[in-house]
C-alpha positions as CSV (number, residue, x, y, z in Angstrom):
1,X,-2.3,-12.3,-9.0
2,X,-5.7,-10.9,-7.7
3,X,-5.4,-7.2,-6.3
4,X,-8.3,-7.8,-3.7
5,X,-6.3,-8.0,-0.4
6,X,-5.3,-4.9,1.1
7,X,-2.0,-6.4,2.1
8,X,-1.3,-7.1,-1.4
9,X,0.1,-5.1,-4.6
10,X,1.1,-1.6,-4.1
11,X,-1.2,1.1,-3.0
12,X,-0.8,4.5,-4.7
13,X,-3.1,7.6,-2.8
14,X,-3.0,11.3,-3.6
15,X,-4.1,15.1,-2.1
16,X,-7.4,15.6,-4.4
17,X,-10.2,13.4,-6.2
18,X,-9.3,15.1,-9.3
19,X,-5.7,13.3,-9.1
20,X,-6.9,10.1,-8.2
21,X,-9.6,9.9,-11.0
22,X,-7.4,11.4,-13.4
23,X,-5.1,8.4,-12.5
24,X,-7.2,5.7,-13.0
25,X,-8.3,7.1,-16.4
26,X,-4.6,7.3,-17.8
27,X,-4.1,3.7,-16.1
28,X,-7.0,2.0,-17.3
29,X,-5.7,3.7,-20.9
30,X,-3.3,1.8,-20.5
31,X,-4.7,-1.2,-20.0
32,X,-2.9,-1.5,-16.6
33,X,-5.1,-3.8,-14.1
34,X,-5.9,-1.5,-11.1
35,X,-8.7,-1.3,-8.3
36,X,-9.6,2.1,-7.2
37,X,-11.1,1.2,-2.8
38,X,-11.0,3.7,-0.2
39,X,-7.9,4.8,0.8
40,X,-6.5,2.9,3.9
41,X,-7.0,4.4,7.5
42,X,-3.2,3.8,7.9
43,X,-2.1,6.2,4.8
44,X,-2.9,9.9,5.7
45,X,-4.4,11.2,2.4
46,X,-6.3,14.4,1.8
47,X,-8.4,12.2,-0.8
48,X,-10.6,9.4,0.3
49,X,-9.4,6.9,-3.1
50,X,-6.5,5.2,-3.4
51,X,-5.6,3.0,-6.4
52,X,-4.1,-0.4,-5.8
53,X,-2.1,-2.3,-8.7
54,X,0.4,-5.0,-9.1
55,X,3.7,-4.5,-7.8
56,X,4.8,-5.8,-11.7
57,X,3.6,-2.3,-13.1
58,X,5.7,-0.4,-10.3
59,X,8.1,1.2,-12.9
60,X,5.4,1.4,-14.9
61,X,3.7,3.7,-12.7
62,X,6.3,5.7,-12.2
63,X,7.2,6.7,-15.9
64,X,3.2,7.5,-16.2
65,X,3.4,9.7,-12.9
66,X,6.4,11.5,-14.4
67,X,5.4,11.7,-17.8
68,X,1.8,12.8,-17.0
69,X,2.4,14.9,-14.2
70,X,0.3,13.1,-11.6
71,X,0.7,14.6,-8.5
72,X,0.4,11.9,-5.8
73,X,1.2,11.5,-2.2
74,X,3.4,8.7,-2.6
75,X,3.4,4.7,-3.3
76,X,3.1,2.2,-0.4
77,X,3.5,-1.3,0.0
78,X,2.2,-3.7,2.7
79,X,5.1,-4.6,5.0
80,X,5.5,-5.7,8.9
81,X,1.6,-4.9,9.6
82,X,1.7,-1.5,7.9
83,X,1.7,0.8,5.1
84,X,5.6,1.9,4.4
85,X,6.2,5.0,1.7
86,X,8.6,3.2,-1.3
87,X,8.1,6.3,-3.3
88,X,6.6,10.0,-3.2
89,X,6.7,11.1,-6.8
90,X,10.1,12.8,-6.8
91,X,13.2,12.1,-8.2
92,X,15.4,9.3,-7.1
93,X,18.6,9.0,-6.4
């Protein structure tokens, strides 16, 4: 599956640069397929990069986020026209 459309895959955006980048280092580690883009007008970040990846690698994600203490604003996913939260980092329940 290609990760170019924005209404595709599942878009994860943070608070800072440093987050984002550090991100996409420990994903591309990994050899997770990811593309960094600007982050959507319909997220509200406090950083201007987002990192889009396939919705596969969801759980993934989430271990490294936990494991690696990534601090992120949350995980979204393309649904009825919009960007909807599926996850903010914390613990489920």
């Amino acid at each position: 599956m290609s990760i170019d459309s924005n209404e595709c895959g599942i878009v994860m955006s943070f608070d800072s640069t440093q987050q984002a980048l550090r991100a996409e280092m420990l994903m591309e580690y990994m050899d997770m397929e990811i593309d960094t883009f600007p982050t959507p007008k319909e997220i509200t970040a406090g950083c201007a990069l987002s990192i889009r990846f396939d919705a596969e690698l969801l759980e993934q994600v989430k271990q490294l986020v936990r494991t690696e203490h990534v601090v992120i604003r949350g995980l979204f996913e393309w649904a009825e026209g919009t960007y909807q939260c599926i996850w903010n980092g914390g613990e489920e329940s």
